[in-house]
N, C-alpha and C positions, 0 to 999 in steps of 0.2 A: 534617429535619435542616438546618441554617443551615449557610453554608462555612465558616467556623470549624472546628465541629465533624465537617465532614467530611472537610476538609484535615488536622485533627488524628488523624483515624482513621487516613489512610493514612501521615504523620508514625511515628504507632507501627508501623507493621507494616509499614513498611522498618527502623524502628532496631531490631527482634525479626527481621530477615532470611528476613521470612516472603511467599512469592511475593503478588503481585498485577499488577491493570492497573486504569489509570483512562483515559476515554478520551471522543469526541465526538465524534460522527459528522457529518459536513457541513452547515453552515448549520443548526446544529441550539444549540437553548440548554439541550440536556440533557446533564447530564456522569455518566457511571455507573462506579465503581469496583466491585471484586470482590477481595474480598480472600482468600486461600484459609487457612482455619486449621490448617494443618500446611504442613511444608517438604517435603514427598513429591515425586518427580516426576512426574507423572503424563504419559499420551503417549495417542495415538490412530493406530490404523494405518487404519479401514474408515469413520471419522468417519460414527459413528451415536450417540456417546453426544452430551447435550446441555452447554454449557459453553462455554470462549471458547480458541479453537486458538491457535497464534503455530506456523506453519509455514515452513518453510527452503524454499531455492531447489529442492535436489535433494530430493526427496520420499526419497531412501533412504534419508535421516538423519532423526532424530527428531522429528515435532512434536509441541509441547509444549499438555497440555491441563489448562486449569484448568478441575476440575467444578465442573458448577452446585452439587450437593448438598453440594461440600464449602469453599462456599466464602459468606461476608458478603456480601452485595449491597446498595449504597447509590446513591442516585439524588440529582443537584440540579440546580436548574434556575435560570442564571444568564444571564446577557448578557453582563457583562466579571467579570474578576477581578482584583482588586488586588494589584499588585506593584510594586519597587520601577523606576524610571526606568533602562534603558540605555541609556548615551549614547557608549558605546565604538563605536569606527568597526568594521566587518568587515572583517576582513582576510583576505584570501586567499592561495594558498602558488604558484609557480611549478616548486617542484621536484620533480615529478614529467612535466611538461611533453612534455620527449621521451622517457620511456619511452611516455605515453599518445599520445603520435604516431603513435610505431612501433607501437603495436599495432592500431591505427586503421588505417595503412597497411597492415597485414596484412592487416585484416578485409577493406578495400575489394580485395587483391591476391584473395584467394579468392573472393569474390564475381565477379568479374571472370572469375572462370576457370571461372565456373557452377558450382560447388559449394555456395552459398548464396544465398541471394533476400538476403536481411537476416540482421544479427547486432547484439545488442544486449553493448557494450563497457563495461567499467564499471572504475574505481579507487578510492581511498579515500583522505582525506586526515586528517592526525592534528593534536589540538591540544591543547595541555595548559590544563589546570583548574583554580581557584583551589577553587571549591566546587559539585562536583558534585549538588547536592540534586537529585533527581526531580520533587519534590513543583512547586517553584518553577520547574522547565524546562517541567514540566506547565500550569503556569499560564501562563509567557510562549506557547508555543506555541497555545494556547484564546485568546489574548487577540488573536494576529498573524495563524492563517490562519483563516478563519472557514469558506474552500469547504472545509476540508481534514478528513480523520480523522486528529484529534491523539490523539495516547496515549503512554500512561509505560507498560513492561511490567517486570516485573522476576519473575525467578527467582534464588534464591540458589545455586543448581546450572547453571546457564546465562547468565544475566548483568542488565543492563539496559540496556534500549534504548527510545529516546525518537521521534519522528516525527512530520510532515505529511505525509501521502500524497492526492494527487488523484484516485488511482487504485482505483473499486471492479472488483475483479478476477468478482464477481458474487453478485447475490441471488435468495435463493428467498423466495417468500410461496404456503404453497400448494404448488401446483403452477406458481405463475406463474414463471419465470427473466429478471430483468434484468441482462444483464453490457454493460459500457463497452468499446468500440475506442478507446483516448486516444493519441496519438500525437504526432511534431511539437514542437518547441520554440521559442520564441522570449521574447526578456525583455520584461514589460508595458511599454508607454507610455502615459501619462498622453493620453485625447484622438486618440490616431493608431488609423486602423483599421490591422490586420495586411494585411502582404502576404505569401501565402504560394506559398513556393516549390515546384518537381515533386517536390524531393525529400523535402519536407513531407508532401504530398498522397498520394504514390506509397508514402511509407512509412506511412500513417495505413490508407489503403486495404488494404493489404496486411494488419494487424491485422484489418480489419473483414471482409475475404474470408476468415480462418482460423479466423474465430472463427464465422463462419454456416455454414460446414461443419463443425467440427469437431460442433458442437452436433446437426447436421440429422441424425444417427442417434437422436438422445433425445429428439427436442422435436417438435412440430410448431405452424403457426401464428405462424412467424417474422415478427417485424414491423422493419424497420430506419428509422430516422430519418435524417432530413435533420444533414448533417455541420454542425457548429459550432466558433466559436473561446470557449474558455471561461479564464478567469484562475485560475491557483491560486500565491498570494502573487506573489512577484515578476517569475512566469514567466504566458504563455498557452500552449496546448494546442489541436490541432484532438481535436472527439468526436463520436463516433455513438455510438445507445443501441441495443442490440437484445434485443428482447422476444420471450419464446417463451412456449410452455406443455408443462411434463415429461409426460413419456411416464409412464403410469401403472406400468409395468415398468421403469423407473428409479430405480436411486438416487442419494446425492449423492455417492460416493468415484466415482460413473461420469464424472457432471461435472467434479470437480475432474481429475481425470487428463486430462479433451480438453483441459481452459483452463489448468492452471497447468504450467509457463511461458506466460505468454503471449509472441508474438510482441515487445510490446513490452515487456520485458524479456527475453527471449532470443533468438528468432530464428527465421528459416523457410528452409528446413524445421527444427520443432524439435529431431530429435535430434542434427543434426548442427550445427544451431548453437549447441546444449548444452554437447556435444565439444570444439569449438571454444573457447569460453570456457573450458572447465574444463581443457583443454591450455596456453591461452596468456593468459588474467589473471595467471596467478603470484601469486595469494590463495584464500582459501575464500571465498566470499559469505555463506555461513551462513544468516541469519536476512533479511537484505538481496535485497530479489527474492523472498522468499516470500510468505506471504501472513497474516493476524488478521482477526481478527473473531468475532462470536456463531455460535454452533454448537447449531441443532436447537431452538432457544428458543419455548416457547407464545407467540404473541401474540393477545389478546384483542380490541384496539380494528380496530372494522371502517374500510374506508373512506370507506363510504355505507353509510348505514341502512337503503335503502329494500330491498325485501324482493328486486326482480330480480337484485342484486349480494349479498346475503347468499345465496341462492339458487345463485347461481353458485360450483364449487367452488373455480376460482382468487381466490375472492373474499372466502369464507366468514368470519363476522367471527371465527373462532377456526381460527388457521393456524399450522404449524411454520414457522418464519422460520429463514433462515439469512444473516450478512452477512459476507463477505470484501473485505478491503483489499488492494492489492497493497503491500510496504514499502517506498516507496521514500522519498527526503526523509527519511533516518532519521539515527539515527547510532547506535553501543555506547558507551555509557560505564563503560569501568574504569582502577584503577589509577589515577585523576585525570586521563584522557586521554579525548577524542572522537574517534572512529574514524569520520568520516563519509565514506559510501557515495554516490554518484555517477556517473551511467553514459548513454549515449546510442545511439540505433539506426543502424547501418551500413547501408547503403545503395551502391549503384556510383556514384549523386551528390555522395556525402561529400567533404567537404574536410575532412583532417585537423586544420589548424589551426580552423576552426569549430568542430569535435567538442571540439576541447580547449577553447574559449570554453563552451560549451554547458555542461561540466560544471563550470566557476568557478561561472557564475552560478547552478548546480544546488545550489552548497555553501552559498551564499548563506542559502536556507530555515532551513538547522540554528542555521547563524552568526551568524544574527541573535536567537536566542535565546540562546546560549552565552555573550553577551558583554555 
């Protein structure tokens, strides 16, 4: 299928308000859409059927599953896609400025009083639309972050929501488990190495400590990497990868419930830094901080042919793959408005007026598409 004909496809079956997602996973030059042929909602509570989830922050609310069986699957494989030139400046908003102070200031006051290690703070900022097309934010977005999973989601009982996220929240291949500790913000410079601060490091680390225990009941075989500063669009990141291999008594609703929230988006300890946001945001997060991606999907192509690694089971060249994103870099668009999501990790080294920088240039990501 040529992009014409594939952008065309998904063109029809947003104007028939019939769900879908299109999407591209990291330095990758394959773009896969799925279109689902009915308007049903469908949901998963134990995520064992196979198909592509869009799950919320608080797992008691619903997330939503487009099945494989009942849905078009279209594949293309591009480099860039052509669209029209934006040359509008980005513009960002200051009015919400000292409410996101104040609750920053909170976060570090509880913290302070050992109640919480870390809390991840977040707000949203609104901006209104000339022409919301999907189809064409999809393509700006594929064209700007290339480290990123871009996607257009769209349910006509739930809504649409468009994103870059740097954040895989975790893979399975197999039996093999790869999930990211990503943490840490700072804006790219052209040429400058980063310098990163304790409070960078000290909250990156704290990810990477929650996340090899939470796992070390399911897994064994834990491998962790050497920390890196990695770029995704405007911003860099410190990451560590850490690698395991599933307990054959494991399934995957076991794993998602240790990892999602993770730290870096909610907080440690999690329940109560859960709490904490969901008493003092003064919004719903929704779909913002959850999690997408493929759910349970055969994959055929092995890694290596040679027979010692088909041989091996985490290896095998025919594997149940599972991939999750975390959503962050998103935004809702209804009503001809963007609802963009934006948020940062607390820490007792926070400076409140940073935090509030932190989430401008976080808005940045969306805004440079929108406009």
């Amino acid at each position: 299928m040529d992009s014409n004909s594939f952008f065309n496809q998904l063109e029809i079956q947003y104007a028939k308000k019939l769900p879908l997602v299109v999407y591209s996973r990291p330095i990758n030059s394959i773009i896969k859409c799925w279109l689902q042929k009915d308007d049903a909602l469908y949901t998963t509570e134990n995520f064992s059927e196979s198909g592509f989830v869009f799950a919320p922050f608080d797992l008691n609310n619903d997330t939503i599953l487009l099945p494989q069986e009942k849905c078009e699957h279209h594949t293309l494989e591009v480099s860039n896609l052509k669209t029209e030139n934006k040359n509008q400046a980005v513009q960002t908003s200051n009015g919400k400025k000292s409410e996101h102070i104040h609750l920053v200031s909170k976060g570090i006051d509880i913290i302070e009083s050992g109640n919480l290690d870390k809390v991840v703070l977040s707000r949203f900022e609104t901006k209104d639309l000339e022409n919301a097309n999907p189809v064409k934010l999809f393509k700006r977005l594929f064209n700007t972050y290339k480290n990123a999973m871009v996607y257009c989601w769209y349910h006509p009982k739930v809504g649409l929501w468009i994103g870059a996220t740097p954040e895989l929240l975790f893979k399975v291949e197999g039996k093999r488990l790869t999930t990211i500790s990503l943490a840490g913000t700072k804006p790219f410079i052209e040429n400058k190495a980063p310098n990163w601060a304790s409070k960078e490091t000290v909250e990156q680390q704290i990810v990477t400590d929650y996340i090899t225990k939470q796992i070390e009941p399911y897994t064994h075989s834990v491998s962790i990497s050497e920390l890196e500063t990695v770029r995704a669009g405007n911003l860099i990141h410190l990451k560590t990868r850490v690698i395991s291999t599933i307990k054959d008594d494991t399934d995957l609703k076991s794993i998602i419930d240790v990892l999602h929230p993770t730290p870096a988006v909610c907080g440690f300890p999690k329940e109560k830094a859960k709490q904490f946001i969901i008493e003092n945001e003064n919004y719903d997060r929704n779909y913002y901080t959850g999690f997408l991606g493929e759910l349970n999907l055969k994959e055929s192509k092995s890694r290596n042919t040679n027979r010692r690694n088909v041989e091996n089971n985490a290896y095998s060249s025919v594997k149940i793959q599972s991939n999750f994103y975390v959503n962050l870099r998103c935004a809702e668009i209804k009503d001809n408005k963007a609802f963009i999501y934006v948020g940062g990790g607390i820490t007792k080294d926070s400076n409140p007026e940073n935090e509030w920088e932190e989430t401008v240039n976080k808005t940045k990501t969306i805004l440079k598409v929108l406009y």
